[in-house]
C-alpha positions as CSV (number, residue, x, y, z in Angstrom):
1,X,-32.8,-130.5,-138.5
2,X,-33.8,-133.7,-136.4
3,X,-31.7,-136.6,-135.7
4,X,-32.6,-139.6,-137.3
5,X,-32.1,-143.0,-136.2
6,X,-31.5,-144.4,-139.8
7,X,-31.7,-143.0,-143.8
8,X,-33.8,-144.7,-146.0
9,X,-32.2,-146.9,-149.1
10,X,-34.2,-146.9,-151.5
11,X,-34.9,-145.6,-155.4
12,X,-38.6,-143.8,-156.5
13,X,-39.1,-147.1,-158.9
14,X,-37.7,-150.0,-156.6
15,X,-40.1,-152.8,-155.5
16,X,-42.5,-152.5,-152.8
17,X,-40.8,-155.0,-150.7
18,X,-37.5,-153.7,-151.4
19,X,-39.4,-149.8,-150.2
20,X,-41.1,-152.1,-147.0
21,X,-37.3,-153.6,-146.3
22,X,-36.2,-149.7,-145.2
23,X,-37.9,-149.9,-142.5
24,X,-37.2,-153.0,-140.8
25,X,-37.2,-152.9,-137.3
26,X,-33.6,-152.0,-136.5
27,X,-33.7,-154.7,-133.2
28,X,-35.3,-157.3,-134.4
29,X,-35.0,-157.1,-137.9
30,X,-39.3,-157.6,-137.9
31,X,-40.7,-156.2,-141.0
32,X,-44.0,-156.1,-139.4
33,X,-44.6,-152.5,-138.8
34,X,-46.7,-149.4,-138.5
35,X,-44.5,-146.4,-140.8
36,X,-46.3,-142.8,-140.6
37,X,-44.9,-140.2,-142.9
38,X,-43.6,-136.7,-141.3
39,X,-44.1,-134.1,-143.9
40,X,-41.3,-131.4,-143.3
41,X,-39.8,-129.0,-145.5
42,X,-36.3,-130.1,-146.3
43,X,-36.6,-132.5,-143.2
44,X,-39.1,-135.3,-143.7
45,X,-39.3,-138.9,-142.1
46,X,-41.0,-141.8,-141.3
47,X,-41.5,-142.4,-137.7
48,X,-41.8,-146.5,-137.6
49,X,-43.1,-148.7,-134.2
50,X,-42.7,-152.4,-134.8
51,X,-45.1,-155.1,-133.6
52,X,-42.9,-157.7,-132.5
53,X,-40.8,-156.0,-130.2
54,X,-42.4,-152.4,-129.9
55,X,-39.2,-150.5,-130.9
56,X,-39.8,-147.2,-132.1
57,X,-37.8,-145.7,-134.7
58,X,-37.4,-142.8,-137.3
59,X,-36.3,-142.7,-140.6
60,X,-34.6,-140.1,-143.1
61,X,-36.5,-139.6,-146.5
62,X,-35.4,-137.4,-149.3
63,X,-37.9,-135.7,-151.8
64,X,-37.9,-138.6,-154.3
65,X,-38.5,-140.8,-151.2
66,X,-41.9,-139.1,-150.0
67,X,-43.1,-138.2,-153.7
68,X,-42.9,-142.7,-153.8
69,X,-44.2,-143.3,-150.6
70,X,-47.5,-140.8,-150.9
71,X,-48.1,-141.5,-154.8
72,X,-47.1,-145.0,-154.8
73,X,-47.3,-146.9,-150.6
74,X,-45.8,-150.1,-150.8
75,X,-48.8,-152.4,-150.2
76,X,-48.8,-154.9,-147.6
77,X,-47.8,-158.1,-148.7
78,X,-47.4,-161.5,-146.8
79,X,-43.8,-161.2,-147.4
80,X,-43.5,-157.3,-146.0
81,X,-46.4,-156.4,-143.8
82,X,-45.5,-152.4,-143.9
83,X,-48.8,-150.6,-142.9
84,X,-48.2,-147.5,-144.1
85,X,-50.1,-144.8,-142.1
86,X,-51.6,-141.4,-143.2
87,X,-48.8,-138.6,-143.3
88,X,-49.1,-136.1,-141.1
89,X,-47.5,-132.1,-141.2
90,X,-46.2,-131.0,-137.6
91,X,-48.4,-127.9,-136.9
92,X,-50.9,-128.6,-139.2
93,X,-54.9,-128.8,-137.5
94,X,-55.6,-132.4,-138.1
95,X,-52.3,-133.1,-137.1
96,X,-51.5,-135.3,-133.7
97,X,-48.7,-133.6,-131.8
98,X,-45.8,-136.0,-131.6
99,X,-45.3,-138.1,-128.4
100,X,-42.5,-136.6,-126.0
C-alpha cells in the first residue's frame, strides 16, 4: 500500500466543483491543477501538480471515487479549473513510469 498525502472527500453524485475541491492544492489552496488517475487494485490515487505554486501531491480514491472520476470527470469550470488527465495503470505498456 502507498502512502498518501491526503484522502479524497467526496460522494459518486456530488457536484463537480465540490469533486474538483478534493484536490486543492494542499499549500496554496489553488484549485488550478493537473489531477491524473493511478489505477491500482485496492490502492488507486490521483497524483495532482498545481500551477500556481508547483506542489505535487497524491490523493486516496476509493472504488466509488474512480468509477465517478472515469465515467463522470468533473469538467473544468471558471470556478474549479481541475484538468483531469488520462488514467494511467502502473506496468501497463502505454503507461509512463512514475517520476522518482
Amino acid at each position: 500500500m502507498n502512502a498518501h498525502d491526503d484522502v479524497a472527500r467526496f460522494r459518486a453524485d456530488d457536484d463537480a466543483r465540490i469533486v474538483a475541491a478534493s484536490f486543492a492544492c494542499p499549500v496554496c489552496l489553488g484549485l488550478d491543477a493537473a489531477a491524473r488517475l493511478v489505477l491500482v487494485p485496492d490502492d488507486s490515487e490521483v497524483e495532482c501538480s498545481c500551477s500556481g505554486c508547483a506542489t505535487e501531491w497524491s490523493v486516496a480514491v476509493d472504488a466509488a471515487q474512480v468509477l465517478r472520476l472515469v465515467l463522470h470527470p468533473p469538467v473544468a469550470p471558471d470556478d474549479a479549473p481541475l484538468r483531469m488527465l488520462p488514467p494511467r495503470t502502473p506496468g501497463a505498456p502505454w503507461s509512463r513510469p512514475r517520476a522518482a
